[in-house]
C-alpha positions as CSV (number, residue, x, y, z in Angstrom):
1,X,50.3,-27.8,30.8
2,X,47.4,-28.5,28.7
3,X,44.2,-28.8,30.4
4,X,43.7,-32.4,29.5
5,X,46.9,-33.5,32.0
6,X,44.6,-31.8,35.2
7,X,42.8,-34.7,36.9
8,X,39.4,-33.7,38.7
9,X,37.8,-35.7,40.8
10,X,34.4,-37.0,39.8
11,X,32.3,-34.8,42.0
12,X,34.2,-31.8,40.5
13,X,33.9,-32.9,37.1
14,X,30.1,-32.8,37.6
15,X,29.4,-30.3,39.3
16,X,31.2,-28.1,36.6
17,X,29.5,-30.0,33.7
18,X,26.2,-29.1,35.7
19,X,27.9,-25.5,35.4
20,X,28.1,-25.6,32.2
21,X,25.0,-26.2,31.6
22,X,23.4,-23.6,33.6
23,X,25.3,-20.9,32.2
24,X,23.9,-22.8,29.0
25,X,20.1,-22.1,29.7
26,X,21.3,-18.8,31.6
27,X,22.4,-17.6,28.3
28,X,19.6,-18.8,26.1
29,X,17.0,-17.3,28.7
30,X,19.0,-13.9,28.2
31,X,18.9,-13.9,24.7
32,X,15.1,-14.7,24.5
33,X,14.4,-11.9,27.1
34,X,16.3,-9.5,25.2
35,X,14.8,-10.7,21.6
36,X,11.1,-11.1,22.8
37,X,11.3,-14.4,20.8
38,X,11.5,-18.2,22.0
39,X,12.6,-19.3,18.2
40,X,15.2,-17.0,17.0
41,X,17.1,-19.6,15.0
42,X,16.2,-23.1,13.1
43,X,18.1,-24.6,16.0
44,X,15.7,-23.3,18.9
45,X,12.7,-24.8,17.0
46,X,13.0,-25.9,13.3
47,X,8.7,-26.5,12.5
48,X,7.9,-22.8,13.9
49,X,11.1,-20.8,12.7
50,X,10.7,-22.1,9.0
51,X,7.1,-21.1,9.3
52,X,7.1,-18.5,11.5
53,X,9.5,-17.3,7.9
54,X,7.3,-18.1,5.3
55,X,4.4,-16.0,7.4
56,X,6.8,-13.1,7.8
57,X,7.9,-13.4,3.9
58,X,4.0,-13.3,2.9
59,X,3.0,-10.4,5.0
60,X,6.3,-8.5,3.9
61,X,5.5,-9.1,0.3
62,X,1.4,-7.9,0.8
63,X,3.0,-5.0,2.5
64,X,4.8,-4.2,-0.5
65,X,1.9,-4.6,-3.0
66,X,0.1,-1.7,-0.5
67,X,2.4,1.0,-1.8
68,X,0.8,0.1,-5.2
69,X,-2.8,0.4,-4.1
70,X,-2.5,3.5,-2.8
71,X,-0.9,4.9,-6.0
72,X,-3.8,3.4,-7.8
73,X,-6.2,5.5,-5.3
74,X,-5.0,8.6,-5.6
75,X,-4.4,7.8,-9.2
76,X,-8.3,7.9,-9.3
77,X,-8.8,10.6,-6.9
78,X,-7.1,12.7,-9.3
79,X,-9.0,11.5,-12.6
80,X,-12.0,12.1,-10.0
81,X,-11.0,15.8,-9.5
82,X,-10.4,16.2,-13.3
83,X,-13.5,14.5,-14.2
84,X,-15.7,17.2,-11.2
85,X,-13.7,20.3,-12.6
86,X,-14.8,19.2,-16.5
87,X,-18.1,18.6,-15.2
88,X,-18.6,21.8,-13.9
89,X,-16.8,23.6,-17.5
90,X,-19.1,21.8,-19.7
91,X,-22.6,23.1,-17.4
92,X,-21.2,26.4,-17.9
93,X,-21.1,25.8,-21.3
94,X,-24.7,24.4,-21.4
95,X,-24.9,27.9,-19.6
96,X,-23.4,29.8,-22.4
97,X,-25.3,27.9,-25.0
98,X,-28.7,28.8,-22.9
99,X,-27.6,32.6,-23.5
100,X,-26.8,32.3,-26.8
101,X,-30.1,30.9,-27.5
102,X,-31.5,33.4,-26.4
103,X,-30.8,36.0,-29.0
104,X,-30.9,36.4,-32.9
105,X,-28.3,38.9,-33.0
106,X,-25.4,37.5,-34.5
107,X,-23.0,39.9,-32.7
108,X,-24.1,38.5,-29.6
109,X,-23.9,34.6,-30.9
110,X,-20.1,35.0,-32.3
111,X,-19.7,36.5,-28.5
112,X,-20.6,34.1,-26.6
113,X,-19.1,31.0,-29.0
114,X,-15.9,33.1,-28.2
115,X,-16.7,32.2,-24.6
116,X,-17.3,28.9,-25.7
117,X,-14.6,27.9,-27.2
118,X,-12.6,29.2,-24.2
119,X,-14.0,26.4,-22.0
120,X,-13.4,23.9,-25.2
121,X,-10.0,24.9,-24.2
122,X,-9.7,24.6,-20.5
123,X,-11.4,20.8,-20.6
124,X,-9.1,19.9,-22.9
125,X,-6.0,21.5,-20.4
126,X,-7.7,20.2,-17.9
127,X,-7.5,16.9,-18.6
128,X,-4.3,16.5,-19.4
129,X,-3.6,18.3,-15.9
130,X,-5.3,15.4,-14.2
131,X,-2.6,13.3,-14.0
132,X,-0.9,11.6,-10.9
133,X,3.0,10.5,-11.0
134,X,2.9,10.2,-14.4
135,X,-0.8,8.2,-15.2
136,X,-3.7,10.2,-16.2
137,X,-6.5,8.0,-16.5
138,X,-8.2,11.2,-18.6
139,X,-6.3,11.2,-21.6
140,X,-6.7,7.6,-22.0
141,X,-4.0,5.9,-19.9
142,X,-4.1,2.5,-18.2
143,X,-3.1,1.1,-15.0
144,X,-2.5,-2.3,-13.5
145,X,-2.8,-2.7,-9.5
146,X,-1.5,-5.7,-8.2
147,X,-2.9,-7.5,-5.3
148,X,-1.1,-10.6,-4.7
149,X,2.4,-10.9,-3.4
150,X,3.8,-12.9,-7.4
151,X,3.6,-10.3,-10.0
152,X,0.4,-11.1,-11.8
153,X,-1.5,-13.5,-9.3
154,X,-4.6,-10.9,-9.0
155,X,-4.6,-7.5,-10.6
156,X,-7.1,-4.8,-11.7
157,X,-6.8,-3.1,-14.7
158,X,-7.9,0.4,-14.2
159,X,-8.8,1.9,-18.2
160,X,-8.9,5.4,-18.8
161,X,-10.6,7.5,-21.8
162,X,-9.7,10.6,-23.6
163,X,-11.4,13.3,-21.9
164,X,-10.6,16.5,-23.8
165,X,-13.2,18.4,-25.2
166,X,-12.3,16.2,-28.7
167,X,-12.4,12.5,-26.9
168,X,-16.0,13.7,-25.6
169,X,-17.3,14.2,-29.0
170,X,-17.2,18.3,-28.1
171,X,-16.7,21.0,-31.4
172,X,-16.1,24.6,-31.2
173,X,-18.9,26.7,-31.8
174,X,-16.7,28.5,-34.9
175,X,-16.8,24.0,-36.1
176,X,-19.7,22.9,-35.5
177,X,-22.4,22.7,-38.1
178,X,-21.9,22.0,-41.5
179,X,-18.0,22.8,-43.1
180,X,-17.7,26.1,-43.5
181,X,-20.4,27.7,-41.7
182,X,-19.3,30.3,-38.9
183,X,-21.1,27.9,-36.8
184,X,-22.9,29.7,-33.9
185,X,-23.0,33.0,-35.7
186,X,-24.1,31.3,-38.7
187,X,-27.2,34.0,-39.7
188,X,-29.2,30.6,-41.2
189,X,-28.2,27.6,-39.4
190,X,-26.9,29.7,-35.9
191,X,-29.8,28.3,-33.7
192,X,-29.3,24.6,-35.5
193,X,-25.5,25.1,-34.4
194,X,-25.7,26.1,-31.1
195,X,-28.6,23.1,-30.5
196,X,-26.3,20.5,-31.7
197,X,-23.3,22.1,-29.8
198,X,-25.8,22.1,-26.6
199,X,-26.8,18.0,-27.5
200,X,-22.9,17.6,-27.5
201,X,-22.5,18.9,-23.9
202,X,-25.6,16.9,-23.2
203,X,-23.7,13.7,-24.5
204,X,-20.6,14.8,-22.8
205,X,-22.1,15.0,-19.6
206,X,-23.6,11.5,-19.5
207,X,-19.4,10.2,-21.0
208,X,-18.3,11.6,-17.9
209,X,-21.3,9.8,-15.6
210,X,-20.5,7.0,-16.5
211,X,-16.9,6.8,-16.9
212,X,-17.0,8.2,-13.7
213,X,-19.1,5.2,-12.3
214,X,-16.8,2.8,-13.4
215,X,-13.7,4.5,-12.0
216,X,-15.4,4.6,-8.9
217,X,-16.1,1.0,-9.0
218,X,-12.3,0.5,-9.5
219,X,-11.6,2.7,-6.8
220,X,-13.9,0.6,-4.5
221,X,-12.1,-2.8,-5.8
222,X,-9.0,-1.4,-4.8
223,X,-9.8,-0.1,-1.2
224,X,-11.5,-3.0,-0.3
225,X,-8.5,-5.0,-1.1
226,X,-6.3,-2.6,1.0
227,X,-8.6,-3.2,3.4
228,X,-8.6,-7.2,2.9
229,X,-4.5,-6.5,2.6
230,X,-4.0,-5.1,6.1
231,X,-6.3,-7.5,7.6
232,X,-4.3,-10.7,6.1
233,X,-0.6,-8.9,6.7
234,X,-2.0,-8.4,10.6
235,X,-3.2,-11.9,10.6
236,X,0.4,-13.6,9.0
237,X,2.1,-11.4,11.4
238,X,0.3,-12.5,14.5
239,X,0.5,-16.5,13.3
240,X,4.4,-15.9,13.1
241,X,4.3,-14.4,16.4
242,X,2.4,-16.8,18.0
243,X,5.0,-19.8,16.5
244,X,8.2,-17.7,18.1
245,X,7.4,-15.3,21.1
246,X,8.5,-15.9,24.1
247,X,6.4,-15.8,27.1
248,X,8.4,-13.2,28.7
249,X,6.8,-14.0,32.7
250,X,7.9,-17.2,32.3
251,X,11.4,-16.4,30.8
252,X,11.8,-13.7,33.7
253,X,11.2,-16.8,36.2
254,X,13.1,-18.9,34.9
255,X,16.4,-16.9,35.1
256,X,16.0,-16.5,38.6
257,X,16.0,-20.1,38.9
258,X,18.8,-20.5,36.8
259,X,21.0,-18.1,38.5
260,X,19.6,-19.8,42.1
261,X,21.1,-22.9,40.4
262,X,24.3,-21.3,39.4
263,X,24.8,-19.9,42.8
264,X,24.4,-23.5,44.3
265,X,26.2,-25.2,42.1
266,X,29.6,-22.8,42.4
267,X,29.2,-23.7,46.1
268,X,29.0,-27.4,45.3
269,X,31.9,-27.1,43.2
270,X,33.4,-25.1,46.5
271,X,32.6,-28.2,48.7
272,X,33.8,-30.8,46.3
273,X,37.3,-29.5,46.2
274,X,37.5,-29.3,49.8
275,X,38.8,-32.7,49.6
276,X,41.9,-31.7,47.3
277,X,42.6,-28.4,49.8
278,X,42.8,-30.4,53.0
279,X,45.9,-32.0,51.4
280,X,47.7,-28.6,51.3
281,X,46.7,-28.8,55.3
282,X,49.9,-31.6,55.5
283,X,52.1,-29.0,54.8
């Protein structure tokens, strides 16, 4: 028999459409109870689920351009360390230059240019140890940090510069001087050499001040904008929250009342077919 052919009378028939409905909201009250959320699909609320998406779409791409920023920083924080641990080889070169200065004996002078040349060496290694996941801003590489969730919308470019003992204008004591002098332990020109080798390190120092400055300014761009990054994701995250959360005191409430009006309404149902069961009394 198909359940068309059953007759109900009309008090039946509403009170299990009124049913029906209860276990309706019943069900949506459970679901936004158990989600947290008031809009969990178009259908609940079309305005504030489609823009409650966008918001969440925005902050999720900013929250991707974050891994970038802070590849940037310690991208810098490494040129940073490079750029302290040349600093410090090239004063102990001013160091050695100050020594070698100091005496006439060329014995001495072809010493310490040994020395010299040494720590010509270990800048130039130690520059091209300064790089981070494959960018090292000190032997002249470049990198782009994007800010804005389309690729391109607001970027920094971050330039590097060659600093090796060559990209900062530094010779070997044995070079410097005129060609083919023994530099430093040059018995004429040796003091001359070891001046110009000392205005070099001089020159060097103030490269590396500076280019030091601007990274550092670069570095500040980008932190602030990871800053201004997690401040704006927060602020699209709250402003899709505020379109689709549910207000779970009044959700809790409401499903008590709901299952008060389910309870009623199975004993109306109970009542209304009363009427049909005193027939089976006649027999």
């Amino acid at each position: 028999m198909a359940i068309n052919d059953i007759s109900l009378t009309s008090g039946m028939r509403n009170n299990l459409l009124s049913l029906q409905n209860t276990t309706t909201l019943i069900n949506r009250t459970q679901t936004r109870l158990s989600t947290g959320k008031s809009v969990n699909t178009a259908l609940d609320n079309p305005t504030n689920f489609f823009a409650a998406q966008t918001a969440t779409a925005r902050a999720t791409d900013l929250s991707n351009r974050k891994d970038g920023m802070s590849e940037a920083v310690q991208m810098v924080s490494a040129a940073n360390a490079g750029i302290t641990g040349i600093t410090s080889l090239i004063q102990s070169a001013q160091g050695v230059a100050q020594a070698a200065l100091a005496t006439t004996s060329v014995t001495d002078r072809a010493s310490y240019a040994t020395t010299f040349n040494t720590l010509m060496t270990q800048i130039t290694e130690l520059a091209s140890d300064s790089g981070y996941r494959g960018t090292n801003f000190l032997n002249s590489q470049n990198q782009t940090v994007e800010f804005a969730p389309a690729t391109g919308g607001a970027t920094l470019q971050i330039q590097g510069f060659d600093a090796t003992s060559t990209g900062l204008g530094l010779s070997t004591a044995t070079n410097v001087g005129n060609t083919g002098s023994t530099g430093w332990a040059d018995a004429t020109a040796g003091t001359a050499n070891i001046q110009s080798s000392a205005t070099q390190l001089e020159g060097a120092l103030n490269t590396l001040r500076s280019q030091s400055s601007t990274l550092s300014a670069n570095l500040s761009v980008v932190t602030a904008r990871q800053t201004f990054t997690d401040n704006m994701v927060s602020t699209l995250q709250t402003g899709a929250d505020n379109l689709t959360l549910a207000d779970t005191n009044q959700e809790g409430a409401n499903l008590l009342m709901l299952q008060t009006r389910q309870s009623l309404g199975i004993t109306s149902l109970s009542l209304a077919s009363q009427a049909a069961q005193a027939v089976l009394k006649l027999f």
